[in-house]
PDB file of N, CA, C and O in Angstrom:
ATOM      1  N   UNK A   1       0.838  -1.204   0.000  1.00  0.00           N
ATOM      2  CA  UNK A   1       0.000   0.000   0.000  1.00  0.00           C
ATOM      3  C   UNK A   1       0.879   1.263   0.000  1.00  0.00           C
ATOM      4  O   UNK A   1       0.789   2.262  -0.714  1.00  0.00           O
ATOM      5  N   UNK A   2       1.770   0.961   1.002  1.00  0.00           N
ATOM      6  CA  UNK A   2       3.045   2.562   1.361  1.00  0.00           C
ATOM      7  C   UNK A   2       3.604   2.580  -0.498  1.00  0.00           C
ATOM      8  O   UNK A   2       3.580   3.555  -1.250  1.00  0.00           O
ATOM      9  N   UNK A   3       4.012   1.339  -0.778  1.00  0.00           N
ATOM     10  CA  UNK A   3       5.163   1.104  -2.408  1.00  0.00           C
ATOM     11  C   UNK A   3       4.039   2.475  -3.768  1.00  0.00           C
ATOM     12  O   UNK A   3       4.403   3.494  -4.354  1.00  0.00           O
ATOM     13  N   UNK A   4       2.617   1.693  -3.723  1.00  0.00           N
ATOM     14  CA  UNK A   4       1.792   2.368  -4.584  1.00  0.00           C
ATOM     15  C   UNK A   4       1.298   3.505  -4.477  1.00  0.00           C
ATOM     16  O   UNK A   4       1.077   4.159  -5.496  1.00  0.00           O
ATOM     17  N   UNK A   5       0.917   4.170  -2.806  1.00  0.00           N
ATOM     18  CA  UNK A   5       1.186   5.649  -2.527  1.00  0.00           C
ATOM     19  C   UNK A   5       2.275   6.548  -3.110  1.00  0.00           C
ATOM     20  O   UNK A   5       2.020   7.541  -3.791  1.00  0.00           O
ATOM     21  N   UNK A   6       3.362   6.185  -2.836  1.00  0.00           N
ATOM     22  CA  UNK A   6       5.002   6.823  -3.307  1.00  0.00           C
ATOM     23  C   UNK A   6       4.724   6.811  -4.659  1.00  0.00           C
ATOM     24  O   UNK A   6       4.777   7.954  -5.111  1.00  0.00           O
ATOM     25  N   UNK A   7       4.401   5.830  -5.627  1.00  0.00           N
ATOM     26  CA  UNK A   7       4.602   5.291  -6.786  1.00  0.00           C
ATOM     27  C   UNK A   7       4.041   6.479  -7.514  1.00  0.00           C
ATOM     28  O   UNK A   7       4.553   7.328  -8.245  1.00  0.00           O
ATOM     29  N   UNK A   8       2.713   6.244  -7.036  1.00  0.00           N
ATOM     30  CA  UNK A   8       1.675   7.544  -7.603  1.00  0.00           C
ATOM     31  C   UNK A   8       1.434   9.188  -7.246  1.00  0.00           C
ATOM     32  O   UNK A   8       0.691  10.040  -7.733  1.00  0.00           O
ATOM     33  N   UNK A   9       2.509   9.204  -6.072  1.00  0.00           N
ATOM     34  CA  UNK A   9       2.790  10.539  -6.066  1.00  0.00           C
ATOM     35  C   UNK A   9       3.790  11.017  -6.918  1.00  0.00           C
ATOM     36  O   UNK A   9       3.608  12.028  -7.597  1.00  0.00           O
ATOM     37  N   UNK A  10       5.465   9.987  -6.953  1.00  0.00           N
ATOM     38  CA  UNK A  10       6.159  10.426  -8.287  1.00  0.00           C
ATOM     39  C   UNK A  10       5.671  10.482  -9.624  1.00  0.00           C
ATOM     40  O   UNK A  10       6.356  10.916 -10.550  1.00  0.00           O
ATOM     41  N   UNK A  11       4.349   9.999  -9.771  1.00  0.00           N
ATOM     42  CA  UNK A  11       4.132  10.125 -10.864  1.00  0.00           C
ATOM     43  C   UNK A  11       3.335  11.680 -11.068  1.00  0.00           C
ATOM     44  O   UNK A  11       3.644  12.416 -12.006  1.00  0.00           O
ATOM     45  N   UNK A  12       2.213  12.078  -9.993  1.00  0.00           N
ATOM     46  CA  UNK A  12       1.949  13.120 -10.393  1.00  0.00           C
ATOM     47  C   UNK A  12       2.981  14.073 -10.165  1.00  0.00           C
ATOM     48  O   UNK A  12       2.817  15.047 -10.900  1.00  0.00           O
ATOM     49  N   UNK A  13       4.040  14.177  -9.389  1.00  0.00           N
ATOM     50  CA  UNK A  13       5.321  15.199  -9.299  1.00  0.00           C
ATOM     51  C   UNK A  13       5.505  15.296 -10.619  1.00  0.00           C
ATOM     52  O   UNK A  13       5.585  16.401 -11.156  1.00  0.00           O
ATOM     53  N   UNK A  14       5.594  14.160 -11.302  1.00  0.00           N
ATOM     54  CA  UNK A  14       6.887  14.780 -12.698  1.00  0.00           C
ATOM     55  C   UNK A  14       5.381  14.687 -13.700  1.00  0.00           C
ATOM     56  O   UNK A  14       5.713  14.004 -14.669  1.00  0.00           O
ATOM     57  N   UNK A  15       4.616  14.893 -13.781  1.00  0.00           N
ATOM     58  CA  UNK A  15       3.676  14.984 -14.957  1.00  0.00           C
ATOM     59  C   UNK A  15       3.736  16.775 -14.059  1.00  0.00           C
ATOM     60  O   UNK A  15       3.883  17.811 -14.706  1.00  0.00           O
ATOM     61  N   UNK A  16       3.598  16.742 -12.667  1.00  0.00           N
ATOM     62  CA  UNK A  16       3.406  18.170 -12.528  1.00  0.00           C
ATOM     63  C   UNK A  16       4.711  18.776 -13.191  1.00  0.00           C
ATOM     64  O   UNK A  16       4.394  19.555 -14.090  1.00  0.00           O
ATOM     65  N   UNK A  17       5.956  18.672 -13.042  1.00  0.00           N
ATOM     66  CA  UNK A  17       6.969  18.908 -12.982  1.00  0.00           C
ATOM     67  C   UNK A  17       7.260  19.406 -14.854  1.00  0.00           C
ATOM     68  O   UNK A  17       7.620  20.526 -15.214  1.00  0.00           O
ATOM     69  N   UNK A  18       7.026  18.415 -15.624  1.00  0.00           N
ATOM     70  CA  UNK A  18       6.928  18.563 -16.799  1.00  0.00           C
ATOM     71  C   UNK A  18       5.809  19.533 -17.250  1.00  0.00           C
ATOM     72  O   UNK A  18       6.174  20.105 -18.278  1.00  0.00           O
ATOM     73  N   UNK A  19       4.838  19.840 -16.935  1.00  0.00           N
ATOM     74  CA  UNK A  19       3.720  20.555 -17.128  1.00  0.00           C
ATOM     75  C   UNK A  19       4.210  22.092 -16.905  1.00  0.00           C
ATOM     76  O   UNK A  19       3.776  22.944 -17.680  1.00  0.00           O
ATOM     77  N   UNK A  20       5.200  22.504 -15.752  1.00  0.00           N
ATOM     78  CA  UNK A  20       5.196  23.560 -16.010  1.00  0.00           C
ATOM     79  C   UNK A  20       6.578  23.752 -16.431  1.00  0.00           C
ATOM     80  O   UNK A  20       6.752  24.965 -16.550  1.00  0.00           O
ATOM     81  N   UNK A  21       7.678  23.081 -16.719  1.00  0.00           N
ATOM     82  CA  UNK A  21       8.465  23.188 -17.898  1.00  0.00           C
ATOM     83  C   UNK A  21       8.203  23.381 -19.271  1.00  0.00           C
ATOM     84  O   UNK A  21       9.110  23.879 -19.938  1.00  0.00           O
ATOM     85  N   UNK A  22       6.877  23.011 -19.963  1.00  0.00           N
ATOM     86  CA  UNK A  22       6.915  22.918 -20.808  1.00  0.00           C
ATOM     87  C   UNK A  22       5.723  24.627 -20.984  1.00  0.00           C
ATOM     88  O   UNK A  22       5.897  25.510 -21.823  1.00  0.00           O
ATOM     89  N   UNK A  23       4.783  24.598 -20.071  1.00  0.00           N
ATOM     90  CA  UNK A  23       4.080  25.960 -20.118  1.00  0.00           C
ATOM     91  C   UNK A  23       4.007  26.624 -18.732  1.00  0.00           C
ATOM     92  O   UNK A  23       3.153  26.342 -17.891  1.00  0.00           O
ATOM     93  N   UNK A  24       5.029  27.572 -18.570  1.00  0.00           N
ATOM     94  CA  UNK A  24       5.102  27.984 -17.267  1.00  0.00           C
ATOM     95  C   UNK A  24       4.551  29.229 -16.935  1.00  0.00           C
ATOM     96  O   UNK A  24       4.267  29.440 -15.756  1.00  0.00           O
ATOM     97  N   UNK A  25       4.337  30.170 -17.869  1.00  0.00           N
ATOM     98  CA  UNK A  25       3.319  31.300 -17.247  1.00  0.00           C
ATOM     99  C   UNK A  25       2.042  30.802 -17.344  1.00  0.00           C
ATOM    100  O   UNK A  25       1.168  31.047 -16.513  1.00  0.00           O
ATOM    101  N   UNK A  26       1.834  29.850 -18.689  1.00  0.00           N
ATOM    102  CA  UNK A  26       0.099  29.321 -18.364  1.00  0.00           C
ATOM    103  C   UNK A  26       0.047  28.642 -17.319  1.00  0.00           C
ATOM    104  O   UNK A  26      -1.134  28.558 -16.981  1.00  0.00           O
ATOM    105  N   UNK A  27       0.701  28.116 -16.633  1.00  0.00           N
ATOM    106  CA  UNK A  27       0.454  26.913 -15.285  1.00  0.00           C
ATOM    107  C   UNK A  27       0.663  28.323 -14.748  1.00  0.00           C
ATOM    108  O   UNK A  27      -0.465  28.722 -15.039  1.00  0.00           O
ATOM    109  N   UNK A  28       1.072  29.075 -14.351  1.00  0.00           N
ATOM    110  CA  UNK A  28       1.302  29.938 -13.235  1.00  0.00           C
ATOM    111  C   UNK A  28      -0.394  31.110 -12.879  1.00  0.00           C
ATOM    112  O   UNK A  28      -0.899  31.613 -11.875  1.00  0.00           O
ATOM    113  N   UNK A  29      -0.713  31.071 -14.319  1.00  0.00           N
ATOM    114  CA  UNK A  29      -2.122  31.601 -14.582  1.00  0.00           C
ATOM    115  C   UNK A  29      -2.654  31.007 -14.432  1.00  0.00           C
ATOM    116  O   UNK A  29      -3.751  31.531 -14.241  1.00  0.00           O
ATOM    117  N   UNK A  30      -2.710  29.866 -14.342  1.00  0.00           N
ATOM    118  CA  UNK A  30      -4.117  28.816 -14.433  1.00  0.00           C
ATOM    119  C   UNK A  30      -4.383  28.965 -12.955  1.00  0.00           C
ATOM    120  O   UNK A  30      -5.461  29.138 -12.387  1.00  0.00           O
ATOM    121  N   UNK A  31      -2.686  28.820 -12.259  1.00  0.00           N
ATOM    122  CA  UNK A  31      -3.045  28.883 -11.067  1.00  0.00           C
ATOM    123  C   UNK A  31      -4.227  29.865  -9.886  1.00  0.00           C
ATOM    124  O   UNK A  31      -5.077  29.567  -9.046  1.00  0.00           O
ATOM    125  N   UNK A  32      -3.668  31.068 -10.430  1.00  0.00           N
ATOM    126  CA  UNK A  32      -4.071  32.156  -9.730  1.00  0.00           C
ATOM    127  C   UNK A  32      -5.837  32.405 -10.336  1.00  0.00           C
ATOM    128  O   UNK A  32      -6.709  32.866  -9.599  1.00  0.00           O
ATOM    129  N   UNK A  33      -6.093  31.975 -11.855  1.00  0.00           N
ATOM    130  CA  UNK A  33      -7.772  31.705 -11.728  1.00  0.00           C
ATOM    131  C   UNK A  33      -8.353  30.778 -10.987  1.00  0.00           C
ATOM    132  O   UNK A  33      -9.511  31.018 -10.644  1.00  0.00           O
ATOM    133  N   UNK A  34      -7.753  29.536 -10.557  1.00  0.00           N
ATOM    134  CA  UNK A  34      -7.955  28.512  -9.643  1.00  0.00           C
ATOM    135  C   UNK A  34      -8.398  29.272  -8.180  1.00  0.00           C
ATOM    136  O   UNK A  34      -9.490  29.365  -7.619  1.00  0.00           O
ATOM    137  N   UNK A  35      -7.071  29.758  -7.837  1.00  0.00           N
ATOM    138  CA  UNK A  35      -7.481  30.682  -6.281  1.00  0.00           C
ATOM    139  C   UNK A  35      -8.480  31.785  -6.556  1.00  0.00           C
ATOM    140  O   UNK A  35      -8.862  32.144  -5.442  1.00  0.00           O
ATOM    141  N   UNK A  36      -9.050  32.450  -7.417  1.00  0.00           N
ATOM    142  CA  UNK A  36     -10.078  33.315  -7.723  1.00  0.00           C
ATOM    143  C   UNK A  36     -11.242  32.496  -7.190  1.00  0.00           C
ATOM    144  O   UNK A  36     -11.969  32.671  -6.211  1.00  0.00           O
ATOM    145  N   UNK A  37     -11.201  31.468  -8.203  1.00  0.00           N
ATOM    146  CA  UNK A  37     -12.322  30.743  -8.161  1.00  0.00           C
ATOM    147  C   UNK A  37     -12.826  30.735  -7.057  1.00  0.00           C
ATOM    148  O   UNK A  37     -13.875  31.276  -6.707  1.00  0.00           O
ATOM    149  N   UNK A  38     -11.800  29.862  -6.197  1.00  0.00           N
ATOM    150  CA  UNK A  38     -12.161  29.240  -4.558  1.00  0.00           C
ATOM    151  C   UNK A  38     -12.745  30.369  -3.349  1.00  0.00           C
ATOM    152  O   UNK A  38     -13.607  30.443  -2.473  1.00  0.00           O
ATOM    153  N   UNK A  39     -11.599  31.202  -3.986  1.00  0.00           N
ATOM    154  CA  UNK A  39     -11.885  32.602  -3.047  1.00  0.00           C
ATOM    155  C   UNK A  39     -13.876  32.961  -3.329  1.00  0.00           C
ATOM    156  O   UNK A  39     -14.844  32.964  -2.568  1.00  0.00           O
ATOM    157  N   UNK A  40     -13.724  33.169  -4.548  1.00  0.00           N
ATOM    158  CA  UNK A  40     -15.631  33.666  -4.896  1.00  0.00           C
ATOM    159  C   UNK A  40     -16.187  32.631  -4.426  1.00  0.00           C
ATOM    160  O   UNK A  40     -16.794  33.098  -3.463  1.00  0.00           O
ATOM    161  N   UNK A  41     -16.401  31.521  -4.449  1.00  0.00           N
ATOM    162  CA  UNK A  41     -17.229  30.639  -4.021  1.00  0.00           C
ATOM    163  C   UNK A  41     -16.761  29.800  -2.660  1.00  0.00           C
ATOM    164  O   UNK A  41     -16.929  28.621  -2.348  1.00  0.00           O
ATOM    165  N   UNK A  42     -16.155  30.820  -2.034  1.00  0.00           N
ATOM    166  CA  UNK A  42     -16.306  30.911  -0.403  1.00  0.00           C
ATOM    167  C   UNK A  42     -16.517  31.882  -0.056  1.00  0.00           C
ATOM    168  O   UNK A  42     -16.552  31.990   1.169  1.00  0.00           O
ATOM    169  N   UNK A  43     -16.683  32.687  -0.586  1.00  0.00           N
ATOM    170  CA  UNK A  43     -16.926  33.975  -0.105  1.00  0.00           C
ATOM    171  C   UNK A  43     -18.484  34.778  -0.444  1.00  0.00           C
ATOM    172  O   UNK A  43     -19.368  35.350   0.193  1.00  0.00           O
ATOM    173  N   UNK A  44     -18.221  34.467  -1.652  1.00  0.00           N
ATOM    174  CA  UNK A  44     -19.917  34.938  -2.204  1.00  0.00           C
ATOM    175  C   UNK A  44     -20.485  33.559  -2.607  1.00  0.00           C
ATOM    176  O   UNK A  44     -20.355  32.943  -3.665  1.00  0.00           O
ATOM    177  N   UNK A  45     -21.200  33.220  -1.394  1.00  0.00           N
ATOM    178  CA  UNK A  45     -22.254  32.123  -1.710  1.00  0.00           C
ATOM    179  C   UNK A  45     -23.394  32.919  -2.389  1.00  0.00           C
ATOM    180  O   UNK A  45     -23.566  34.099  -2.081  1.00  0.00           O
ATOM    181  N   UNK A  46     -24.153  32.323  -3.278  1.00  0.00           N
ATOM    182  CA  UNK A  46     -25.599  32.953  -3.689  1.00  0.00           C
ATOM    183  C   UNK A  46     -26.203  31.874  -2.801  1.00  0.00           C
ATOM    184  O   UNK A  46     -25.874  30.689  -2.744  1.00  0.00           O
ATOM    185  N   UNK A  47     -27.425  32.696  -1.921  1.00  0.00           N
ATOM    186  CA  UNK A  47     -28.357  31.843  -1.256  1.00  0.00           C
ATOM    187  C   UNK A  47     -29.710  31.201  -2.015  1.00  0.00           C
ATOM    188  O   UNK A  47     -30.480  30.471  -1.391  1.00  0.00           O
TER     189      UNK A  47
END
């Protein structure tokens, strides 16, 4: 169980890792609409 945890975290590291080598202001943007997002829809619930 511990072997396939590790296994599958190196794997998303280097797919992350490669992802923003290959587009690094778009991953860096994507990011910060991501935290927009979260921020508005914790913050402004519509009731």
């Amino acid at each position: 169980m511990e072997r396939q945890l590790k296994l599958s975290l190196s794997i998303v590291v280097g797919v992350l890792q490669s992802l923003i080598q290959i587009k690094d202001k778009e991953v860096i943007v994507d990011y910060e609409s991501i935290w927009e997002q979260l921020i508005r829809s914790k913050y402004s619930r519509p009731d």
